[in-house]
NUDRENSE-699083 format. One record per residue: residue in one letter; y, x, z of N, C-alpha, C in turn. Coordinates in steps of 0.1 Angstrom, whole numbers, plus 2048, in hexadecimal, padded with zeros to 3 digits. Layout:
AYXZYXZYXZ ...
END
This chain:
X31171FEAD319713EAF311708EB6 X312704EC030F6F7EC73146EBEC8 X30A6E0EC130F6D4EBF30D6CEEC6 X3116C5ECE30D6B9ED93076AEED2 X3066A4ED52FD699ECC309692ED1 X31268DED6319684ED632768AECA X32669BEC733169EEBB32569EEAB X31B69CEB1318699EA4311690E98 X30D691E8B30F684E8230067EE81 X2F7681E8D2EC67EE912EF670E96 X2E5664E932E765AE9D2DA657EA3 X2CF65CEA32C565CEA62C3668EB0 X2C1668EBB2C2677EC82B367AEC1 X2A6672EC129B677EBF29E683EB4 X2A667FEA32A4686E9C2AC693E9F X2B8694EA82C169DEAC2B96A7EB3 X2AF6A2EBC2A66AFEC629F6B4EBB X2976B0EB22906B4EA229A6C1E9C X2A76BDE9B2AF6C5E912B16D2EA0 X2B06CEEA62B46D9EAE2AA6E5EB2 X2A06DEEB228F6E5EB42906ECEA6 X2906E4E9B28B6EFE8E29C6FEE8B X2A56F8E912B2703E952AC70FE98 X2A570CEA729F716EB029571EEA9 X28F717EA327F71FE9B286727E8F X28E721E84299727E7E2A0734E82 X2A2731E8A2A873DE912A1749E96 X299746E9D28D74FEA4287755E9A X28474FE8B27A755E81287762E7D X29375DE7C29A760E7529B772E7F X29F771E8B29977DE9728D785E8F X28777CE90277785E9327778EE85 X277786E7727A788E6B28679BE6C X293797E732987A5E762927B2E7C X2897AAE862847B7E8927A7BDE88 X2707B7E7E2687B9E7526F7C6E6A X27B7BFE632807CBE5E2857DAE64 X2847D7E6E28D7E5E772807F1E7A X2717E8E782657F1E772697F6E6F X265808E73261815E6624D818E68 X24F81EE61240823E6023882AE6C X22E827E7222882DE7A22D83CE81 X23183DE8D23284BE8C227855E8C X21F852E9220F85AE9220A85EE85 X208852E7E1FE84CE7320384BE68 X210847E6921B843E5B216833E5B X209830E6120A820E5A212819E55 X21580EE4921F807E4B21A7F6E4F X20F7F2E522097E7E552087E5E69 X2097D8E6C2067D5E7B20D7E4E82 X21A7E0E7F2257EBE892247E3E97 X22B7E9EA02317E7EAF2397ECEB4 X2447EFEBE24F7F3EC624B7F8ECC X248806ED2244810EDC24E815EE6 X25180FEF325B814EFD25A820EFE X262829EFC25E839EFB25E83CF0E X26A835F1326B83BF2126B828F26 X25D822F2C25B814F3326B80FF39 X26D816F3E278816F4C283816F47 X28A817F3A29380FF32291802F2C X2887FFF2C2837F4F2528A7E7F2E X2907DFF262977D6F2A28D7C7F27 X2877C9F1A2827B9F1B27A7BBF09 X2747B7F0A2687B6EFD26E7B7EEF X26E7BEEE52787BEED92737B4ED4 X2637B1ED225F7A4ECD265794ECD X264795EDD26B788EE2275785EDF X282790EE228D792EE0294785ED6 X2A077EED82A4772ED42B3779EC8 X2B8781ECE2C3785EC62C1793EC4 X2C8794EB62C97A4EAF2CC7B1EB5 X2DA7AAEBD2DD7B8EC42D67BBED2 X2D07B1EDA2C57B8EE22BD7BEED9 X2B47BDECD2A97BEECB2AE7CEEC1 X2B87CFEBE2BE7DCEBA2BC7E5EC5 X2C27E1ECF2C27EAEE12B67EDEE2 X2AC7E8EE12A27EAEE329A7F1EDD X29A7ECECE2927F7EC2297804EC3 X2A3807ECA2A7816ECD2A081EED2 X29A815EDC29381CEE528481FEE4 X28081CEDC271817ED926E825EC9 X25F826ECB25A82BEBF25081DEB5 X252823EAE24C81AEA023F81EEA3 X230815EA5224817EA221A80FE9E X210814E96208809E93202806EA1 X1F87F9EA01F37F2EAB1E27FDEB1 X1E3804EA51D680EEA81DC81AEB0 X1E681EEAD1EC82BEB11F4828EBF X1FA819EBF1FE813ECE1F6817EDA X1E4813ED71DB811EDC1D681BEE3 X1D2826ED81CD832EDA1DD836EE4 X1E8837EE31F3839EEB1F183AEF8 X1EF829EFE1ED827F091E682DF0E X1D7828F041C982EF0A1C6842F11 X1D3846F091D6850F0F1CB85CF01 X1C6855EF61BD859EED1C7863EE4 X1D1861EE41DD86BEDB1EB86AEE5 X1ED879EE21F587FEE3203881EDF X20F87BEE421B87CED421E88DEDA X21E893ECF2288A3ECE23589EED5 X2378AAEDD24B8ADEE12538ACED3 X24E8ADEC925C8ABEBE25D8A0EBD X252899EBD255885EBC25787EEC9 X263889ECF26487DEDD27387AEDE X27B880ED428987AED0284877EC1 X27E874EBE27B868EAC27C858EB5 X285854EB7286842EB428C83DEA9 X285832EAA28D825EA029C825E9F X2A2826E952B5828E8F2B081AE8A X2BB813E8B2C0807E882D080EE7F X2CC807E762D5807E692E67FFE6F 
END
């Protein structure tokens, strides 16, 4: 819902940009907080500590799940991604592990 400052019971604009900045942070925690929950357990490792979003195939990748402002992009997205810890990400990249062919259709289910 978007309020204008001239519809609403603000008479002070300074305190109106205040309520509208802590809206935004409100909001964004309230994001990030969801998709914190949508992490499962390491797929490598099982870790359950310092997860991350793993684009399984780059070139779907639409836009950062982290960043991500609303649920249903950041759903679209976690689809597409494997669950890993930040050690197993690493070693990923670094090309130091291997994922097996059976974990290349395991992604993130959103409930």
């Amino acid at each position: 819902m978007v309020v204008k400052f001239e519809s609403s019971t603000y008479a002070d604009y300074d305190k109106y940009l205040e309520y509208k900045a802590q809206a935004k942070k409100r909001e964004r925690k309230r994001v990030k907080d969801y998709i914190k929950s949508l992490a499962t357990d390491c797929l490598f490792c099982g870790e359950t500590e310092n997860l991350v979003f793993h684009h399984v195939n780059p070139n779907e990748k639409n836009i950062d799940v982290v960043n991500t402002r609303s649920k249903k992009k950041a759903n679209e997205e976690v689809t597409k991604c494997w669950c890993l810890c930040e050690s197993c990400h690493t070693k990923l990249h670094q090309r130091l592990c291997d994922p097996l062919p059976s974990t290349y259709d395991t992604r993130v289910t959103v409930p």
